[in-house]
C-alpha positions in Angstrom: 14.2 -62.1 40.1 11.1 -63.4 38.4 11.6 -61.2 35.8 14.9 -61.8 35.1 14.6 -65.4 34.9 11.8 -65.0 32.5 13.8 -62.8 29.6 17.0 -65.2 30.4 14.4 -68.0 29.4 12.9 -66.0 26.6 16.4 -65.1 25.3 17.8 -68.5 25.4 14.5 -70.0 23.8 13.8 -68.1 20.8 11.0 -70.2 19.5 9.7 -69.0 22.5 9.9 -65.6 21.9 8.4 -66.0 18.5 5.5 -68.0 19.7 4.8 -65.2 22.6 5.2 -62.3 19.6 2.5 -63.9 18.0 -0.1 -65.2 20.6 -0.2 -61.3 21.8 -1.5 -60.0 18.1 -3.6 -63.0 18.0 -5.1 -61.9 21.5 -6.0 -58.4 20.8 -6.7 -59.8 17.6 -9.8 -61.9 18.7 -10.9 -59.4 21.5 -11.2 -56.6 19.4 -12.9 -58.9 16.8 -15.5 -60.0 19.6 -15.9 -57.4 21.1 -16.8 -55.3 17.9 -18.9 -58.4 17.3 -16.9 -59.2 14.2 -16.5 -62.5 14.0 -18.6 -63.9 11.0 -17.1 -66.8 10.2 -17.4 -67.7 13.6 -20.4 -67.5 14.0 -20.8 -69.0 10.2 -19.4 -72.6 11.8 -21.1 -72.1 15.2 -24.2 -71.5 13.9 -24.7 -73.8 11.0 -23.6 -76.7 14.0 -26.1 -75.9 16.0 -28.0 -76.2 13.3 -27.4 -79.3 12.5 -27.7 -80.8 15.7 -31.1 -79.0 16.1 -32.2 -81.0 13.0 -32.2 -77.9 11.0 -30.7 -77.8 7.3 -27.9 -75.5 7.3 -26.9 -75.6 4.0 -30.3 -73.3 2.5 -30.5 -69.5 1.4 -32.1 -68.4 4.1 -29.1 -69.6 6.2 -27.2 -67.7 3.2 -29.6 -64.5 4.0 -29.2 -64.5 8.0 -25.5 -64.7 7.6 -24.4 -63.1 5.2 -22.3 -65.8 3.5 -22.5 -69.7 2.6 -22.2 -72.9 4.6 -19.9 -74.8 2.4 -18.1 -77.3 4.8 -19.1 -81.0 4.9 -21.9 -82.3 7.6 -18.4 -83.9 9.3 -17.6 -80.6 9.9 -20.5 -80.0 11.8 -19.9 -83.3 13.9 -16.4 -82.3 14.6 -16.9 -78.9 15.7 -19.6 -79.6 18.2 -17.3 -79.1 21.1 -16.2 -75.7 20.1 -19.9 -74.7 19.0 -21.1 -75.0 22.9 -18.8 -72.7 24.3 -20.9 -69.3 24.9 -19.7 -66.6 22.6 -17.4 -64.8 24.7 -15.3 -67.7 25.2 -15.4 -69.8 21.6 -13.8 -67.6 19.8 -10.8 -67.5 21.8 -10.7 -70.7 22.1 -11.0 -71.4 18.3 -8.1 -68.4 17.4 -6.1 -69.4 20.1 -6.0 -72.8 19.7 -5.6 -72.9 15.9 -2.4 -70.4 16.5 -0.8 -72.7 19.0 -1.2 -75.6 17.1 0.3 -74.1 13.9 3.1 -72.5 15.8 3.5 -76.4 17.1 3.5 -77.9 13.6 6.6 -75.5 12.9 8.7 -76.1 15.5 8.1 -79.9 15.5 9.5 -79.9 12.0 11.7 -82.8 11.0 15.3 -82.2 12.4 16.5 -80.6 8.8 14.6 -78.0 10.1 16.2 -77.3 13.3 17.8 -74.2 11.8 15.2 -72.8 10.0 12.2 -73.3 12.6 12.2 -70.0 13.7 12.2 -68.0 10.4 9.8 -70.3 8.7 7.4 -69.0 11.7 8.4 -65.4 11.5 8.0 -65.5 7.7 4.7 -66.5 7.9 3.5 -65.0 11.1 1.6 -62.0 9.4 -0.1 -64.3 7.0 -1.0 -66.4 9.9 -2.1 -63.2 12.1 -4.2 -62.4 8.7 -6.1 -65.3 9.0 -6.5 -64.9 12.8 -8.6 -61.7 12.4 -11.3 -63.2 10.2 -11.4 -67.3 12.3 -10.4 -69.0 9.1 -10.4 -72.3 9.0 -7.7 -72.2 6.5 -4.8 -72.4 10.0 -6.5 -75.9 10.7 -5.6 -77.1 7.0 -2.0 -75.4 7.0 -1.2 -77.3 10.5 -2.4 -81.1 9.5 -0.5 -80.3 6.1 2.3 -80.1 8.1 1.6 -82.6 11.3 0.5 -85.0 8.9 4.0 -84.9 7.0 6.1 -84.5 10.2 4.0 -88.0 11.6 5.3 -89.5 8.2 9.0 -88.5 8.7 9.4 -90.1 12.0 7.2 -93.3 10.9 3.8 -93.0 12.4 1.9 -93.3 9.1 -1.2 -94.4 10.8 -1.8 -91.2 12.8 -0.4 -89.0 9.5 -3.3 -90.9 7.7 -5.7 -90.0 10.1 -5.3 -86.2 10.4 -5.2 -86.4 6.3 -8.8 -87.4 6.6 -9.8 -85.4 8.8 -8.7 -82.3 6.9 -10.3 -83.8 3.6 -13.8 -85.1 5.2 -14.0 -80.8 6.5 -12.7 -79.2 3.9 -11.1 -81.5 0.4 -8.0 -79.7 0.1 -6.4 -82.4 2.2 -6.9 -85.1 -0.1 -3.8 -84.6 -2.4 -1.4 -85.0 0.8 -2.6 -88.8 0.6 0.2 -88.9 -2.9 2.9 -88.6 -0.7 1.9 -91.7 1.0 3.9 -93.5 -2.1 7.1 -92.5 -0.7 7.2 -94.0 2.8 6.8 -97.4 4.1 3.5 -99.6 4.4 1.9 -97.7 1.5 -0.8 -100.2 1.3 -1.5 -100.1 4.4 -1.6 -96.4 5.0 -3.9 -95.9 2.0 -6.5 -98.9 3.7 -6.1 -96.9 7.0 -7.7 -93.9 4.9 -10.3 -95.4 3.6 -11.7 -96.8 6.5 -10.9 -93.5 8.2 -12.7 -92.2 5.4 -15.7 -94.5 5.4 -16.1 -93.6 9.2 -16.2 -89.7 9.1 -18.5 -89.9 6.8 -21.0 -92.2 8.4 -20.2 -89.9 11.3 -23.2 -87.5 10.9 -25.5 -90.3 11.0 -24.5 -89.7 14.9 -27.7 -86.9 14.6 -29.5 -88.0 11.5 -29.0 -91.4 11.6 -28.4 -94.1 8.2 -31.2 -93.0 6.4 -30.4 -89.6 6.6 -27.3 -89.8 6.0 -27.8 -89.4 1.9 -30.3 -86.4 2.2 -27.3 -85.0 4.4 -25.1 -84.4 1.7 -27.1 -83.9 -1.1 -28.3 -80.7 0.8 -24.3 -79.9 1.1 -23.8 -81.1 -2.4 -26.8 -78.6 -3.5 -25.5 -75.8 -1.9 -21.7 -76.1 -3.5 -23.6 -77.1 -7.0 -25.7 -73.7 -6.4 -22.7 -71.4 -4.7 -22.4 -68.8 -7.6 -20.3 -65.6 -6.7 -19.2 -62.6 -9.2 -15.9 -62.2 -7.2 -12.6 -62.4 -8.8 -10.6 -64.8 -6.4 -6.7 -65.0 -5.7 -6.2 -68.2 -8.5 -4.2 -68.1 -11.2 -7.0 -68.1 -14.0 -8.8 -64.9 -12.2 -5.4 -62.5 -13.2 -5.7 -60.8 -16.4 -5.1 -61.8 -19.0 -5.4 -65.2 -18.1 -9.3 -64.5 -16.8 -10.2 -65.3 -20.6 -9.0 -69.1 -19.8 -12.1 -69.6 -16.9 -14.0 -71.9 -19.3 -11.4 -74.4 -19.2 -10.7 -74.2 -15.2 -11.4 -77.8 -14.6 -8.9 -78.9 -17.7 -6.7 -76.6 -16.6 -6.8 -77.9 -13.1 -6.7 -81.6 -14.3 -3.4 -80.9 -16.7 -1.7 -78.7 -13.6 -2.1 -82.0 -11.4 -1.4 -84.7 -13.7 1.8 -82.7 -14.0 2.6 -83.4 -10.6 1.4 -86.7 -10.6 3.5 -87.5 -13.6 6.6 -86.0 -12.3 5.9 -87.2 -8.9 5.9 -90.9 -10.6 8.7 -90.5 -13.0 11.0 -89.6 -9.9 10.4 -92.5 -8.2 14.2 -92.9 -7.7 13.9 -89.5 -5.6 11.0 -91.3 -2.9 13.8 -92.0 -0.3 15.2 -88.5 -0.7 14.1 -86.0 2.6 14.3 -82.8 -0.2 12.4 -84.5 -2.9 9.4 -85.2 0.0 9.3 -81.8 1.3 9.1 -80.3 -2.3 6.4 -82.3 -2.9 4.4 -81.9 -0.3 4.8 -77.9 -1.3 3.7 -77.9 -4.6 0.4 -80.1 -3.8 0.0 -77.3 -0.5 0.8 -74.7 -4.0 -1.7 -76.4 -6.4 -4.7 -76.2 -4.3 -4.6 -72.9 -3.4 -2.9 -71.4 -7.3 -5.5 -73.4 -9.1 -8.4 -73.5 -6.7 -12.0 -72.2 -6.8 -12.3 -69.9 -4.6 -8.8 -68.6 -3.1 -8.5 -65.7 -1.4 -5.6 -63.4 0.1 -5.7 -65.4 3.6 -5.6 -68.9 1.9 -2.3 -68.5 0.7 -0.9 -69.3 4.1 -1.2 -73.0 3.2 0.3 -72.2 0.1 3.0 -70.0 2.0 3.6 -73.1 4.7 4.4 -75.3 1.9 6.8 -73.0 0.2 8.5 -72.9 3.4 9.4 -76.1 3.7 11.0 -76.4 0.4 13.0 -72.8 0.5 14.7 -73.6 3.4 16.0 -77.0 2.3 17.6 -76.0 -0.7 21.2 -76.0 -0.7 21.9 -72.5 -2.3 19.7 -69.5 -2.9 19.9 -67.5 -5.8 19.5 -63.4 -6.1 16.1 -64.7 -7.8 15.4 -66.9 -5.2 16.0 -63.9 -2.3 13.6 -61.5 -4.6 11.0 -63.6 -4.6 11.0 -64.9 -0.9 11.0 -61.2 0.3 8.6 -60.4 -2.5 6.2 -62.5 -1.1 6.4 -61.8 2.4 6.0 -58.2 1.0 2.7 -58.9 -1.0 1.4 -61.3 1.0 2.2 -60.3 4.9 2.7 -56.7 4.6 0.4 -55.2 1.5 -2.7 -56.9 2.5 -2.5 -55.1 6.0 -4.2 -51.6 6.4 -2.4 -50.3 9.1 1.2 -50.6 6.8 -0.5 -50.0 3.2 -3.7 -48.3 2.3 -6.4 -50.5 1.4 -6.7 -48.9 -2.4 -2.7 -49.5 -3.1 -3.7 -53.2 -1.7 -6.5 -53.1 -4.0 -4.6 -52.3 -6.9 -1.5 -54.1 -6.4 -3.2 -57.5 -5.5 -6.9 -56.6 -7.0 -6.4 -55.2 -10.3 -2.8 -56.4 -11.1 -2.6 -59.5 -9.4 1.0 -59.5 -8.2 0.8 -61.5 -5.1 -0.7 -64.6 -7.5 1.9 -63.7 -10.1 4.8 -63.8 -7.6 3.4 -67.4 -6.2 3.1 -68.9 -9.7 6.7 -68.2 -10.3 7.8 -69.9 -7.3 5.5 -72.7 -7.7 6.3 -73.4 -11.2 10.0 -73.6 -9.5 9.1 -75.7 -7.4 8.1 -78.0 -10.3 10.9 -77.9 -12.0 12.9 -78.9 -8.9 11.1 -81.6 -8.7 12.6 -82.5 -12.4 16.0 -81.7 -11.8 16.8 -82.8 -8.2 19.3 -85.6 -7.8 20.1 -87.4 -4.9 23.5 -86.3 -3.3 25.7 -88.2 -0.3 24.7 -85.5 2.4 20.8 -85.8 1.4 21.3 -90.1 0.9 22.7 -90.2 4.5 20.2 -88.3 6.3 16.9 -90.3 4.7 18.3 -93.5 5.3 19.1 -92.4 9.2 15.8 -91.5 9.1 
């Protein structure tokens, strides 16, 4: 009878029954990762903490050398994981998959009510990207969630706490930063933007917790050092590492600079379009785009931000095209499927999103259409009546 009631449940709930799909990968996932004792970036963020509460620089080559990769996170990084970083080994790591999984599962199906249709194939669509970042401990879940908590707070008027999780995600890792635009089109702007600086002035006098004041400054110069000295041969998953466009790597920083002002112009020039649910989500996708498209140091498994954001503006468009269908299952395709061993051999991966760039390719031409939606969208009745009922 037990049974029984449990698959009527799991039948009638089928958020449920996506969330349970899921957390099963992501628990063999992280056993077989431990046990094997494949969990680098793991033990990247545990042990550089420990580090740093030991009193020991963990931003240094020889930290580099022991582990086989850099320490690039911020010292509030170090303060905030603390918790985590005490757990003995055989338990942090589930805690840290598991954890991050559940909470991005929670930022999809807490979507604003447009969503309520939707919630369950914008989880599905991104599950094996999500599960992709699972198997390595990424910290990139943790930056796709607030992306999304953080807007969801805004929708139903708690700025305060959106402003919050904002800085949080850009004291660890800056990508969170360019949600703060978006602040423009809700209520108590000013206030919201005092809220992060404060928030910001605080995490960041955070570390001084260990070091104390007049550490603080030597603190992040040895962070700043390490990012000023991070050097890597490695062709990344941006735009400007495809061929041909590899030649334009000179100008990266212009490049970036004219991608964003873009948005920034656009964002501005639409100011007629604040009040507008659509116009909101489609901006928050094409800042969750541009920081992974036109960042430093993308990779395969970072594209789930990018992904989350593309999410919410696919699904609140009011038609698709035949265009619009090939790219969406193009890019679950590229980015879920090819990048997966076990359905496609790691040389077609290789040469399909290695040499040939066609998972990047794919993204720009969504992202660039995100862009232009921007542009074009106009308010209509049904989208008028819903943002001013919300």
């Amino acid at each position: 009878m037990i049974h029984d009631k449990v698959n009527r449940s799991i039948r009638q709930n089928p958020e449920l029954s996506a969330f349970l799909l899921g957390l099963v990968v992501a628990i063999v996932a992280t056993a077989m990762e431990t046990l094997r004792l494949r969990y680098a970036n793991y033990l990247v963020y545990t042990d550089s903490t420990l580090d740093f509460w030991n009193g020991i620089n963990p931003y240094t080559q020889e930290f580099v050398d022991a582990h086989g990769r850099y320490f690039l996170y911020t010292p509030v990084f170090s303060v905030l994981y603390w918790p985590i970083a005490m757990l003995p080994h055989w338990l942090g790591p589930f805690v840290w998959n598991l954890c991050n999984y559940t909470l991005f599962a929670l930022s999809i199906f807490t979507l604003p009510k447009w969503y309520d249709a939707y919630k369950v194939k914008i989880f599905l669509s991104l599950l094996l990207v999500l599960e992709q970042s699972v198997f390595p401990f990424q910290f990139n879940i943790v930056v796709a969630y607030i992306f999304i908590f953080a807007y969801s707070l805004l929708e139903r008027g708690h700025g305060a706490w959106a402003v919050v999780l904002i800085m949080i995600s850009s004291m660890t890792k800056v990508y969170g930063v360019v949600e703060l635009l978006i602040l423009f089109c809700y209520p108590k702007t000013l206030r919201n933007l005092c809220i992060a600086g404060v928030t910001g002035v605080f995490l960041l006098m955070s570390p001084a917790l260990k070091v104390g004041f007049d550490g603080l400054v030597p603190c992040y110069m040895n962070w700043w050092n390490m990012l000023s000295q991070h050097q890597s041969i490695t062709y990344y998953a941006s735009l400007l590492y495809a061929l041909p466009l590899r030649s334009l790597l000179d100008y990266y920083r212009v490049i970036q600079l004219i991608t964003v002002g873009l948005v920034v112009v656009v964002f501005f020039m639409k100011r007629d379009q604040w009040g507008n649910h659509v116009f909101r989500a489609t901006t928050l996708g094409v800042l969750m785009g541009w920081i992974i498209l036109f960042g430093d140091s993308s990779e395969t498994h970072t594209y789930l931000i990018a992904l989350s954001g593309y999410m919410l503006w696919y699904w609140l468009q009011e038609r698709h095209t035949v265009f619009d269908k090939v790219l969406f299952w193009a890019l679950l395709v590229f980015f879920g499927i090819v990048p997966v061993d076990v359905f496609v051999p790691s040389q077609v991966h290789k040469f399909l999103n290695d040499t040939l760039y066609i998972d990047v390719y794919l993204y720009a031409l969504v992202w660039f259409k995100m862009v232009w939606s921007m542009v074009a969208l106009k308010q209509t009745p049904d989208n008028a009546a819903i943002s001013q009922a919300l």
